[in-house]
VOGUVO-746771 format. One record per residue: residue in three letters; x, y, z of N, C-alpha, C, O in turn; residue number from 1. Coordinates in steps of 0.05 Angstrom, whole numbers, plus 5000, padded with zeros to 4 digits. Example, Ala and Ser with C-alpha at 12.3 -4.5 7.8 and 13.67 -1.06 7.14 Angstrom:
BEGIN
+-----+------+------+------+------+------+------+------+------+------+------+------+------+-----+
|   r |  n_u |  n_v |  n_w | ca_u | ca_v | ca_w |  c_u |  c_v |  c_w |  o_u |  o_v |  o_w |   k |
+-----+------+------+------+------+------+------+------+------+------+------+------+------+-----+
| ALA | 5264 | 4886 | 5156 | 5246 | 4910 | 5156 | 5264 | 4934 | 5156 | 5285 | 4934 | 5169 |   1 |
| SER | 5257 | 4955 | 5142 | 5273 | 4979 | 5143 | 5258 | 5001 | 5157 | 5268 | 5023 | 5161 |   2 |
+-----+------+------+------+------+------+------+------+------+------+------+------+------+-----+
This chain:
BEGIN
+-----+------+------+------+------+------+------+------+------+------+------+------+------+-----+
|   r |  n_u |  n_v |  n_w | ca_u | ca_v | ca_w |  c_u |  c_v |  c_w |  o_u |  o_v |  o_w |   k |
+-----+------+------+------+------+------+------+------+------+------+------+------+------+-----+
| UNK | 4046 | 9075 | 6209 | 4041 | 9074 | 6238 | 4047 | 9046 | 6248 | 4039 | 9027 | 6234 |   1 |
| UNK | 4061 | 9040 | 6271 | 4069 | 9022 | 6277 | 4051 | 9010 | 6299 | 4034 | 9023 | 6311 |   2 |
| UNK | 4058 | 8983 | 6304 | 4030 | 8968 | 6331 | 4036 | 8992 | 6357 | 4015 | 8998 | 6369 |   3 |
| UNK | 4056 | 9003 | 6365 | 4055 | 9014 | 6384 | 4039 | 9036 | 6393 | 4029 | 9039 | 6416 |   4 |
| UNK | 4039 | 9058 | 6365 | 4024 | 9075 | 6361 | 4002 | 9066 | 6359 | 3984 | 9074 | 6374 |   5 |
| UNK | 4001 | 9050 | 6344 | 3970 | 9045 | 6329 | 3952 | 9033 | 6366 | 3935 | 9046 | 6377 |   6 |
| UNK | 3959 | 9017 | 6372 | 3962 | 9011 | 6402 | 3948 | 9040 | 6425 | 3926 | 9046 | 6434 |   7 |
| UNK | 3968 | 9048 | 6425 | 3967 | 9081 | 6440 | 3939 | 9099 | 6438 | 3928 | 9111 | 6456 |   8 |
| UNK | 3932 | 9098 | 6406 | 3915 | 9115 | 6394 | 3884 | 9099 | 6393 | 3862 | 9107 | 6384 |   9 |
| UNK | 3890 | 9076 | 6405 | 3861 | 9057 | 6409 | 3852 | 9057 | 6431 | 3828 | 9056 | 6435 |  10 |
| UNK | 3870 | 9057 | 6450 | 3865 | 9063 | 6484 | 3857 | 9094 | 6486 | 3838 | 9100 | 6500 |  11 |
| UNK | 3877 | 9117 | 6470 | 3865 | 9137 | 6483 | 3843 | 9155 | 6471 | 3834 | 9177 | 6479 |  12 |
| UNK | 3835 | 9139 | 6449 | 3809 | 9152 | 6428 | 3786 | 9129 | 6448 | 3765 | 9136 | 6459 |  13 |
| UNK | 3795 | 9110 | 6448 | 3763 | 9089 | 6459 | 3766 | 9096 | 6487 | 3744 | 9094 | 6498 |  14 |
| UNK | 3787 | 9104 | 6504 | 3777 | 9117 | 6526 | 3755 | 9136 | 6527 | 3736 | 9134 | 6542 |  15 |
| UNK | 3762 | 9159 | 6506 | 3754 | 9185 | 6512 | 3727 | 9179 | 6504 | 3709 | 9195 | 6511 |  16 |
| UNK | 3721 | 9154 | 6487 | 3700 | 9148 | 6467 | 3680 | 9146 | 6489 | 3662 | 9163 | 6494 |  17 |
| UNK | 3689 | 9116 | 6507 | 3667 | 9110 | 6522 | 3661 | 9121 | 6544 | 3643 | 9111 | 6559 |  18 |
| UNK | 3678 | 9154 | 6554 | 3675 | 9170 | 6586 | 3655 | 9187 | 6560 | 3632 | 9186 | 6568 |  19 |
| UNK | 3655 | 9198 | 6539 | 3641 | 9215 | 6533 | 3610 | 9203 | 6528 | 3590 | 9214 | 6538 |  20 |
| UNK | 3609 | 9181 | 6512 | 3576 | 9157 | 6509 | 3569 | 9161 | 6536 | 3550 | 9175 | 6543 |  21 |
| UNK | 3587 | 9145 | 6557 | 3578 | 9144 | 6580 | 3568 | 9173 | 6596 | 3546 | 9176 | 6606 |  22 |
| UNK | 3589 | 9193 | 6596 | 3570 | 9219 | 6607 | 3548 | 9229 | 6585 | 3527 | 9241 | 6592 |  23 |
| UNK | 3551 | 9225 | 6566 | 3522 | 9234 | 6549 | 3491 | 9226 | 6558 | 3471 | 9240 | 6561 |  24 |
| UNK | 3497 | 9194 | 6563 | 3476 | 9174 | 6567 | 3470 | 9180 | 6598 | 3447 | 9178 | 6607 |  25 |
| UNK | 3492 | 9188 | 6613 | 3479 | 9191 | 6648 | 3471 | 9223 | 6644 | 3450 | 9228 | 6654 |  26 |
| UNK | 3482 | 9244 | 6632 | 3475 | 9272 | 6635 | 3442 | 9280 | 6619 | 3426 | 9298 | 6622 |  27 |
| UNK | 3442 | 9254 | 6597 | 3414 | 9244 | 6590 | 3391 | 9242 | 6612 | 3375 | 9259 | 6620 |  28 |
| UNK | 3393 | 9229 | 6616 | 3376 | 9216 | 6638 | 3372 | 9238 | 6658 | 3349 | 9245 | 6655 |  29 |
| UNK | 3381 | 9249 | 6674 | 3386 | 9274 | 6700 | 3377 | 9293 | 6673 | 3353 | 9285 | 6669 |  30 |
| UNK | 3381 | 9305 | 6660 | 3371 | 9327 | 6644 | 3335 | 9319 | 6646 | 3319 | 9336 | 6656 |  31 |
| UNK | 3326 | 9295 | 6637 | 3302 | 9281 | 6625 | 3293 | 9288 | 6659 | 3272 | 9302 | 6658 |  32 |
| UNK | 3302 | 9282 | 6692 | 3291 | 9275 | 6713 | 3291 | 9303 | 6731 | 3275 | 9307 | 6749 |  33 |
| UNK | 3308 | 9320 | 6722 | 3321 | 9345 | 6733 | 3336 | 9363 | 6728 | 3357 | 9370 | 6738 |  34 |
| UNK | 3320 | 9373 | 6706 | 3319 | 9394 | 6685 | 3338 | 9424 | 6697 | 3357 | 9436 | 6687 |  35 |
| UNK | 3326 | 9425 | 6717 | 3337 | 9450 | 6740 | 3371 | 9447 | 6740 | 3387 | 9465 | 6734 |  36 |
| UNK | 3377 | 9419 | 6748 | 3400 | 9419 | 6752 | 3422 | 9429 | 6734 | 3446 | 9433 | 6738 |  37 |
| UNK | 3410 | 9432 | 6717 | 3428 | 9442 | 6685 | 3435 | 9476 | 6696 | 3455 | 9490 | 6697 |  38 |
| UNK | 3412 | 9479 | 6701 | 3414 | 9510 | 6704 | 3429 | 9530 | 6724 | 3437 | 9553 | 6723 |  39 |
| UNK | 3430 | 9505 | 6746 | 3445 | 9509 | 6774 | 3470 | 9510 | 6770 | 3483 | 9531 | 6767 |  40 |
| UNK | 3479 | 9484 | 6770 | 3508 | 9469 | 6776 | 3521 | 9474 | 6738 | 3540 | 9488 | 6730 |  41 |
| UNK | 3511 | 9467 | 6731 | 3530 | 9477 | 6695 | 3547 | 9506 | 6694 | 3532 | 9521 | 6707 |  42 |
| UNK | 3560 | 9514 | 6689 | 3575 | 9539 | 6678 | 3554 | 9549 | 6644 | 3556 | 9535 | 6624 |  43 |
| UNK | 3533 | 9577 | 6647 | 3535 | 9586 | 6619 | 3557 | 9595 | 6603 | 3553 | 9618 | 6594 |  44 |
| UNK | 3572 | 9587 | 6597 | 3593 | 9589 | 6578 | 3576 | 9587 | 6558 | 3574 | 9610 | 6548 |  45 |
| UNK | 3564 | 9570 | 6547 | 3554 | 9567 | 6518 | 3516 | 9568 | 6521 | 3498 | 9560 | 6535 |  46 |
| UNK | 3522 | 9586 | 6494 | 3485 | 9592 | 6494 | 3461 | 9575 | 6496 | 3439 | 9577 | 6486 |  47 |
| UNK | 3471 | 9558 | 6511 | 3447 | 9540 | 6515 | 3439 | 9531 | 6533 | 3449 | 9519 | 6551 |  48 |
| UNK | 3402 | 9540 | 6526 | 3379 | 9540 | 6549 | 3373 | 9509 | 6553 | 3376 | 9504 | 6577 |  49 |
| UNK | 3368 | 9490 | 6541 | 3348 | 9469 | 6549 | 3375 | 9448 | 6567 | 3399 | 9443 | 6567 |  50 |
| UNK | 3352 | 9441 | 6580 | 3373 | 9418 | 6595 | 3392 | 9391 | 6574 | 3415 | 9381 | 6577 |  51 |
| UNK | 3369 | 9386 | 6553 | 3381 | 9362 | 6537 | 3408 | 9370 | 6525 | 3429 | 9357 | 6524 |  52 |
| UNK | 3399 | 9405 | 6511 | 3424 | 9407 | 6495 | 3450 | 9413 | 6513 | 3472 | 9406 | 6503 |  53 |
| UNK | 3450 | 9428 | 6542 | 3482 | 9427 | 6553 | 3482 | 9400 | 6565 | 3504 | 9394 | 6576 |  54 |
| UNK | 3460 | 9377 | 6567 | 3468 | 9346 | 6572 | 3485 | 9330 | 6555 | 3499 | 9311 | 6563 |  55 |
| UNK | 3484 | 9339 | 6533 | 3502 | 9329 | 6509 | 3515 | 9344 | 6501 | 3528 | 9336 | 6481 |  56 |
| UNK | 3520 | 9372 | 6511 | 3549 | 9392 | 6487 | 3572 | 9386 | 6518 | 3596 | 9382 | 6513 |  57 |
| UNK | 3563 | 9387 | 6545 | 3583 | 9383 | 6572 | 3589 | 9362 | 6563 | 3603 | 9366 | 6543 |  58 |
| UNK | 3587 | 9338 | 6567 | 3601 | 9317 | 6562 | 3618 | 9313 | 6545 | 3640 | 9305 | 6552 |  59 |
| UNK | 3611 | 9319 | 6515 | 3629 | 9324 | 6499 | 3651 | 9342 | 6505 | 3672 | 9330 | 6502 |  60 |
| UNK | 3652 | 9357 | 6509 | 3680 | 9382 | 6518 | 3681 | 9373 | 6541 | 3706 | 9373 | 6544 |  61 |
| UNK | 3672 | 9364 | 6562 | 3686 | 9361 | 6585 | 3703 | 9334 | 6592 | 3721 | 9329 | 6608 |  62 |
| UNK | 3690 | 9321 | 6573 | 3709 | 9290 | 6582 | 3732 | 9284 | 6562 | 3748 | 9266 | 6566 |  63 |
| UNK | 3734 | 9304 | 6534 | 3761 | 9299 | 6524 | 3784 | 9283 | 6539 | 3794 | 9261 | 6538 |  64 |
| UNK | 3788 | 9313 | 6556 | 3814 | 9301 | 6574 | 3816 | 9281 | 6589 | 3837 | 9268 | 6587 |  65 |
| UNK | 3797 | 9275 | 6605 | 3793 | 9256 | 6630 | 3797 | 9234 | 6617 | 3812 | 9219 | 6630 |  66 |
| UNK | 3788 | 9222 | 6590 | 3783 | 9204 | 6573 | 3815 | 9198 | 6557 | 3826 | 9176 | 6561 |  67 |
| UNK | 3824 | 9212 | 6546 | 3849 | 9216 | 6544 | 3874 | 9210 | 6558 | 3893 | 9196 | 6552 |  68 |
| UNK | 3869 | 9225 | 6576 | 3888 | 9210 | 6600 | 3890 | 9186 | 6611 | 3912 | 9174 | 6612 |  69 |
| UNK | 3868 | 9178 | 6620 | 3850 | 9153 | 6620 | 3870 | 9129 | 6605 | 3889 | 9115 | 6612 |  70 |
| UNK | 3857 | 9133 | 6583 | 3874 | 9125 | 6557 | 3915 | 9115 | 6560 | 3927 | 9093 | 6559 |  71 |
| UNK | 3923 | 9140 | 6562 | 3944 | 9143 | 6562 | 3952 | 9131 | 6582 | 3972 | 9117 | 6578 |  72 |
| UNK | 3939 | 9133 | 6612 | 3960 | 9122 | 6631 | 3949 | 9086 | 6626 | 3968 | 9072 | 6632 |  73 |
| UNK | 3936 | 9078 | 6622 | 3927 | 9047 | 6618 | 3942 | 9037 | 6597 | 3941 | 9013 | 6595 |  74 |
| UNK | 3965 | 9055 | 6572 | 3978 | 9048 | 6557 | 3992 | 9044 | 6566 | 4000 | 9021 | 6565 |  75 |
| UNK | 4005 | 9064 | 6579 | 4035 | 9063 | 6603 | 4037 | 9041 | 6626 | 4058 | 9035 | 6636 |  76 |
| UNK | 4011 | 9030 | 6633 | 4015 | 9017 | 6651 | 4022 | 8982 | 6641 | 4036 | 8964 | 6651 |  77 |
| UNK | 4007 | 8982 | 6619 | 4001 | 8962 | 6599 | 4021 | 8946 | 6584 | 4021 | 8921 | 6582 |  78 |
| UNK | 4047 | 8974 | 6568 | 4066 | 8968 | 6556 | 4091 | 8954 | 6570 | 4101 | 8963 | 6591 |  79 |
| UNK | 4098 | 8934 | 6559 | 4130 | 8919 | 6556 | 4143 | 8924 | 6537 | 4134 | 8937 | 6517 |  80 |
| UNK | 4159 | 8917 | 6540 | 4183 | 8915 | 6509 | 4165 | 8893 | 6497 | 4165 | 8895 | 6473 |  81 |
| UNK | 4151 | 8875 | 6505 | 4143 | 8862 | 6474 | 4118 | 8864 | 6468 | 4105 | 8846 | 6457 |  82 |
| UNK | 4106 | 8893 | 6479 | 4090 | 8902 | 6473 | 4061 | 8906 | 6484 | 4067 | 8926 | 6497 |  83 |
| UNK | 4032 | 8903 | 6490 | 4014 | 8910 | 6515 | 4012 | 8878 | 6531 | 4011 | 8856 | 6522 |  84 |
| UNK | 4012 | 8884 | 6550 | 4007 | 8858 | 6569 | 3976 | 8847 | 6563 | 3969 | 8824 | 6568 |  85 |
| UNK | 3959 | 8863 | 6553 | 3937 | 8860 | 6546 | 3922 | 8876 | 6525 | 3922 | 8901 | 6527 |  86 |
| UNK | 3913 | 8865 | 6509 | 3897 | 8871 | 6486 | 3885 | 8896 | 6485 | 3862 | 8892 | 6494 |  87 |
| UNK | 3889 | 8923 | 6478 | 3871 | 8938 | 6476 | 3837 | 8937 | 6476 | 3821 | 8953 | 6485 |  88 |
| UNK | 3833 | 8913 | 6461 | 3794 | 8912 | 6468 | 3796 | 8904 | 6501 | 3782 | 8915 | 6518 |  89 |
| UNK | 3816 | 8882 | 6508 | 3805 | 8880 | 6529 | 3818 | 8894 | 6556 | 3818 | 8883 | 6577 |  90 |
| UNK | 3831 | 8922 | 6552 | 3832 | 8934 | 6570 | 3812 | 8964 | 6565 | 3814 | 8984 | 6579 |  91 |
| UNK | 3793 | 8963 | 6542 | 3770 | 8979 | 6535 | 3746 | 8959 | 6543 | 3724 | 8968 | 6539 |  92 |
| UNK | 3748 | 8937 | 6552 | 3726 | 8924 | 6567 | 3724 | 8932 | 6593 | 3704 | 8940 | 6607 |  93 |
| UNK | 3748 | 8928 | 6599 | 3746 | 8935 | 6630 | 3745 | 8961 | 6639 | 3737 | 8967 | 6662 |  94 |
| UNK | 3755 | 8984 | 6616 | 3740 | 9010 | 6625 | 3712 | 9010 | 6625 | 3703 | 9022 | 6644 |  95 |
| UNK | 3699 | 9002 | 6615 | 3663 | 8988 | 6602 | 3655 | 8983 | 6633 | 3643 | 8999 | 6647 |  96 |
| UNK | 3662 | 8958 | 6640 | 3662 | 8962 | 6672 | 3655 | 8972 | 6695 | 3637 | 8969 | 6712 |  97 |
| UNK | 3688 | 8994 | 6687 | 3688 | 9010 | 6720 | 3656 | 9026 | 6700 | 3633 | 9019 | 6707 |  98 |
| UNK | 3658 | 9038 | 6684 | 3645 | 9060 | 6672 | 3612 | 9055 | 6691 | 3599 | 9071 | 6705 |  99 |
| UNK | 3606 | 9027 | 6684 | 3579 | 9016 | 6689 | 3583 | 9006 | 6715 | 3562 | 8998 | 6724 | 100 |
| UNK | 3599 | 9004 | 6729 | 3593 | 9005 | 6762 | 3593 | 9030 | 6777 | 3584 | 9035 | 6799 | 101 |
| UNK | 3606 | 9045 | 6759 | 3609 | 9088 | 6765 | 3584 | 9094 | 6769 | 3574 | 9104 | 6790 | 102 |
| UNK | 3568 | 9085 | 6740 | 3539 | 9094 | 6737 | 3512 | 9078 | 6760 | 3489 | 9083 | 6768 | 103 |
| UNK | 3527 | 9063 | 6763 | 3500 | 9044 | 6785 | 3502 | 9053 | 6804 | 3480 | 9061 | 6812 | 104 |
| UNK | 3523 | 9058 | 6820 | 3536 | 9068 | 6847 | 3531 | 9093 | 6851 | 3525 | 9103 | 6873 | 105 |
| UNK | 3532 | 9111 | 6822 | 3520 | 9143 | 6828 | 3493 | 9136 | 6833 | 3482 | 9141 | 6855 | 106 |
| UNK | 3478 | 9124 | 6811 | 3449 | 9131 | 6815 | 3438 | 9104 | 6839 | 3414 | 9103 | 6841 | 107 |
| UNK | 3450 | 9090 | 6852 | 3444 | 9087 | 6873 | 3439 | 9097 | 6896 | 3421 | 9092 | 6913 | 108 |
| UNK | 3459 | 9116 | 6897 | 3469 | 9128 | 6918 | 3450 | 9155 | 6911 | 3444 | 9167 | 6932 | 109 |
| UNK | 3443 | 9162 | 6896 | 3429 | 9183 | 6882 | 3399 | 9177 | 6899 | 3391 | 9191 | 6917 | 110 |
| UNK | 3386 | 9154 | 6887 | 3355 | 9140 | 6902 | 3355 | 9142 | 6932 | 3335 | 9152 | 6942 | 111 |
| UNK | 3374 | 9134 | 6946 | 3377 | 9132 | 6962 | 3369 | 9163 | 6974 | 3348 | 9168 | 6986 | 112 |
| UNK | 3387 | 9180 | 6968 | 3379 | 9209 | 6977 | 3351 | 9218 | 6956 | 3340 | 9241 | 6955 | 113 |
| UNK | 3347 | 9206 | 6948 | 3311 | 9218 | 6935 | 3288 | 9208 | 6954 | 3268 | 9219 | 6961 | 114 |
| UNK | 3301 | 9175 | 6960 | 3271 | 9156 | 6975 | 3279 | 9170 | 7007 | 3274 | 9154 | 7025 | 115 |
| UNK | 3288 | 9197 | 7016 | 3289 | 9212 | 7035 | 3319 | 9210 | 7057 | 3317 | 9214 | 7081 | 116 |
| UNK | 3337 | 9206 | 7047 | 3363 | 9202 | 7057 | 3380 | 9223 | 7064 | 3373 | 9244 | 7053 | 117 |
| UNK | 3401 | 9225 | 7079 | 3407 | 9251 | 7075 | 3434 | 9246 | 7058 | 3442 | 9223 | 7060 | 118 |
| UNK | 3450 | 9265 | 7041 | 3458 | 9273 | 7027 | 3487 | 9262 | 7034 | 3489 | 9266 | 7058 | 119 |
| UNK | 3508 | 9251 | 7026 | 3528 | 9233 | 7042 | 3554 | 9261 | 7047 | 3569 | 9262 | 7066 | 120 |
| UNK | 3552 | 9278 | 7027 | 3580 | 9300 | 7027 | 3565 | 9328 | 7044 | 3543 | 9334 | 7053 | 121 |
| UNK | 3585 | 9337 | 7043 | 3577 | 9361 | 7067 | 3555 | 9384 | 7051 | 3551 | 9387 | 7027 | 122 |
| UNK | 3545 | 9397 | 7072 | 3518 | 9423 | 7054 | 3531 | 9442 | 7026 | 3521 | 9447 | 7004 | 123 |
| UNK | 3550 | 9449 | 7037 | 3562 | 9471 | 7015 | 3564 | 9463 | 6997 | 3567 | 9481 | 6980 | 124 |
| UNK | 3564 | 9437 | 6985 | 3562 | 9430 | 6951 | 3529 | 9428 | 6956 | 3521 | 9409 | 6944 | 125 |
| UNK | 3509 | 9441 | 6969 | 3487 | 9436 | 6947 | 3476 | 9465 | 6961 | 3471 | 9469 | 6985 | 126 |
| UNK | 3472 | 9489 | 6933 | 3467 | 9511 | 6943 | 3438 | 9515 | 6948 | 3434 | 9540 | 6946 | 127 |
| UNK | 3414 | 9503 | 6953 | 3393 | 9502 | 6956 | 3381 | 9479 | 6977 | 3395 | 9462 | 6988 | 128 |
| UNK | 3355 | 9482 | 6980 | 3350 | 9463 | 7011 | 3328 | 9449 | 6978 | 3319 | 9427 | 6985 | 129 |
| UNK | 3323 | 9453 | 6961 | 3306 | 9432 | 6935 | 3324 | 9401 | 6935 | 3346 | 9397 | 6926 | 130 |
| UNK | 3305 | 9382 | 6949 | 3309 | 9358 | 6952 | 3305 | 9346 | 6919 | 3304 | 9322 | 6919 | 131 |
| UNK | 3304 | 9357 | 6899 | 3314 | 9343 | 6872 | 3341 | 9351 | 6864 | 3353 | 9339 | 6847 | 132 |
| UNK | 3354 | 9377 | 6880 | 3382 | 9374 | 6873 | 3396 | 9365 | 6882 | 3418 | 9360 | 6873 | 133 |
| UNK | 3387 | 9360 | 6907 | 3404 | 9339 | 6930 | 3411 | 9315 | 6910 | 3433 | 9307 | 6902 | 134 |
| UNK | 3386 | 9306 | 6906 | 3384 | 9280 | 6889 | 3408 | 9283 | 6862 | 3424 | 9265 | 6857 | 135 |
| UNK | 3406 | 9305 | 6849 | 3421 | 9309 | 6820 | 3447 | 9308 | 6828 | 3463 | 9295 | 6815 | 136 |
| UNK | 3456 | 9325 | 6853 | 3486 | 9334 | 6859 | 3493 | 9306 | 6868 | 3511 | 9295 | 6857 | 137 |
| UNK | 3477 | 9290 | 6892 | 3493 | 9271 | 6897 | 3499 | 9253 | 6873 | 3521 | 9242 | 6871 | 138 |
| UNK | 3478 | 9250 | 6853 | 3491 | 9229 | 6834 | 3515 | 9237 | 6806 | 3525 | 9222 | 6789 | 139 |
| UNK | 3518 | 9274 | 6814 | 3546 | 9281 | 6794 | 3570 | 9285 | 6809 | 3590 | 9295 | 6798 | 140 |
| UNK | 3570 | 9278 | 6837 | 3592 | 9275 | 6854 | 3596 | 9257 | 6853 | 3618 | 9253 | 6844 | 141 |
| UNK | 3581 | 9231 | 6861 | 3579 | 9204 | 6865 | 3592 | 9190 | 6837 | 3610 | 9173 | 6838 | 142 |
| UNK | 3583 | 9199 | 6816 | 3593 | 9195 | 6795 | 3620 | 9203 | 6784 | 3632 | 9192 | 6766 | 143 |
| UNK | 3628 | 9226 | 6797 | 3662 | 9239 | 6789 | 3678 | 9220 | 6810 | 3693 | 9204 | 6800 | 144 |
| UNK | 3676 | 9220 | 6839 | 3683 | 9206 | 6852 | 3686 | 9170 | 6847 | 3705 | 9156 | 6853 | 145 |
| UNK | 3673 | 9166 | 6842 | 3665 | 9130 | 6826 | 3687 | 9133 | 6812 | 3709 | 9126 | 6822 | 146 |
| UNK | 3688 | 9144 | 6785 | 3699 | 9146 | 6767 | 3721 | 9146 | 6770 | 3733 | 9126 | 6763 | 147 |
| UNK | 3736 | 9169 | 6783 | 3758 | 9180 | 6791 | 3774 | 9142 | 6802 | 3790 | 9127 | 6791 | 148 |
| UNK | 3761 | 9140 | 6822 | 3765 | 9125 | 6841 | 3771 | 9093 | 6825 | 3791 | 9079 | 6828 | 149 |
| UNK | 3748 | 9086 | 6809 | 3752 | 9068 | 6791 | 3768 | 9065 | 6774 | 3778 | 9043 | 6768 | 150 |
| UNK | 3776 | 9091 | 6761 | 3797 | 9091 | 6733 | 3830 | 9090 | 6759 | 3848 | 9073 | 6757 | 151 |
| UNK | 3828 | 9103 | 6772 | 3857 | 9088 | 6784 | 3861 | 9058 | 6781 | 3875 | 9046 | 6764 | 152 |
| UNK | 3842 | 9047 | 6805 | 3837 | 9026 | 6813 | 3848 | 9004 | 6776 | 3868 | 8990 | 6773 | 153 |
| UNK | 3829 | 9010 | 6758 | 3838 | 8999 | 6735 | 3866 | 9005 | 6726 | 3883 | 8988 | 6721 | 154 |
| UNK | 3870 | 9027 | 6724 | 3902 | 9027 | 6719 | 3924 | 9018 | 6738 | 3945 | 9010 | 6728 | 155 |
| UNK | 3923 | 9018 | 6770 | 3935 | 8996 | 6779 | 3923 | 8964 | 6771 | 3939 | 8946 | 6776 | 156 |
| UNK | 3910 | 8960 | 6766 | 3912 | 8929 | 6764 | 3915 | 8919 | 6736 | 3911 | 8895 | 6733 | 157 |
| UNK | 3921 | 8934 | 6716 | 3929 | 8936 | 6692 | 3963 | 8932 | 6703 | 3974 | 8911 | 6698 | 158 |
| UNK | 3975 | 8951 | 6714 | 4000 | 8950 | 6721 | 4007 | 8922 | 6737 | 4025 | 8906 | 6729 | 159 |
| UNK | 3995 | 8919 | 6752 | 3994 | 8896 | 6770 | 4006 | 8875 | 6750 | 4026 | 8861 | 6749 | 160 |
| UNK | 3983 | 8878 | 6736 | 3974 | 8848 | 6710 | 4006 | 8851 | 6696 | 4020 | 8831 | 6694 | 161 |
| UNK | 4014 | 8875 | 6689 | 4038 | 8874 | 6670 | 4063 | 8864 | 6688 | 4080 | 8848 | 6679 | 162 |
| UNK | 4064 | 8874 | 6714 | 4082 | 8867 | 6727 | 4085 | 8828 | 6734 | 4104 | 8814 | 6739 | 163 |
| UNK | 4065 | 8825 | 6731 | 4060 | 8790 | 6744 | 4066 | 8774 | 6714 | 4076 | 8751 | 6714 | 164 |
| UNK | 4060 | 8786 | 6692 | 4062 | 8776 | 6664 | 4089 | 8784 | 6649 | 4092 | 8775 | 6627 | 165 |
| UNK | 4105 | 8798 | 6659 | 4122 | 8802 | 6643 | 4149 | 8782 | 6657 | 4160 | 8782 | 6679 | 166 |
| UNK | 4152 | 8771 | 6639 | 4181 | 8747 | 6647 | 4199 | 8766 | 6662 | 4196 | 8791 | 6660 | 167 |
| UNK | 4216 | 8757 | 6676 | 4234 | 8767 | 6694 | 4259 | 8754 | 6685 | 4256 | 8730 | 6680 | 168 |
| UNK | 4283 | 8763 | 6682 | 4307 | 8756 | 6675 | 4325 | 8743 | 6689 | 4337 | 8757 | 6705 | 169 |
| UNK | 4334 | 8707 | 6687 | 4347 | 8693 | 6703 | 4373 | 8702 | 6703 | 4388 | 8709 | 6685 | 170 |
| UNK | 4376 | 8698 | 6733 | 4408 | 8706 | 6732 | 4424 | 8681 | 6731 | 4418 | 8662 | 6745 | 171 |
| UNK | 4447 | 8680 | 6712 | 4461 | 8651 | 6711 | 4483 | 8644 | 6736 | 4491 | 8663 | 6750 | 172 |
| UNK | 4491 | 8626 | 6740 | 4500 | 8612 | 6761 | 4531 | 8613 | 6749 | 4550 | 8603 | 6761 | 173 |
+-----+------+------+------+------+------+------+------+------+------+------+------+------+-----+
């Protein structure tokens, strides 16, 4: 396996690594605060009742991809011919990051609609008038949205970074 690969397969395994820790550890927490919400907003696909256990089997199957991709396009944006403009740990820091400003910003925005706020997205994403799912939905929208919004944001300025770092070719006189 060559640096390139080996390269490739570090961004898109530690992507998927830290969207899956990271949704485990927030779908943790909302399972532990708002048990209900499991039961609402989840798909039964798989036989399971308690909130903890589809808090940790969703994340796992659901963030493969997102994590992956993730991964992949921060390689693409990353790579030169002489190889990443930046270090794989430290473009897995900076997913670390967006990841932990995703999570503050949901569950900010989350409190906010608990300490009696109203709800920032329109009624039809929350199929009940129960002011704890207000609270749950805003912070797994808030959180896809963050995310979404953030992992761009990082992969343009990953590109950015490669574009401003990569030598440019003099033309001779």
């Amino acid at each position: 396996m060559d640096g390139r690969q080996r390269d490739f397969l570090t961004l898109t395994l530690g992507c998927t690594a830290l969207v899956m820790a990271f949704g485990i550890v927030h779908d943790q927490v909302l399972a532990a605060l708002v048990p209900q919400h499991f039961e609402v907003y989840y798909p039964q696909y798989l036989p399971l009742r308690q909130a903890w256990a589809q808090a940790l089997v969703y994340p796992l199957l659901g963030n493969i991809w997102p994590g992956a991709v993730w991964g992949a396009l921060l390689y693409g944006a990353a790579k030169s011919k002489q190889g990443l403009v930046l270090s794989p740990r430290k473009i897995l820091v900076g997913v670390s990051w967006v990841m932990l400003l995703t999570v503050a910003v949901a569950w900010w925005l989350g409190c906010q609609v608990k300490a009696g706020g109203t709800p920032p997205y329109p009624t039809y994403f929350f199929p009940s008038d129960d002011k704890d799912l207000f609270f749950s939905e805003t912070v797994e929208l808030t959180y896809a949205l963050a995310g979404t919004i953030g992992g761009v944001v990082w992969v343009a300025a990953v590109f950015i970074w490669r574009l401003w770092r990569t030598p440019k070719p003099v033309e001779g006189t």
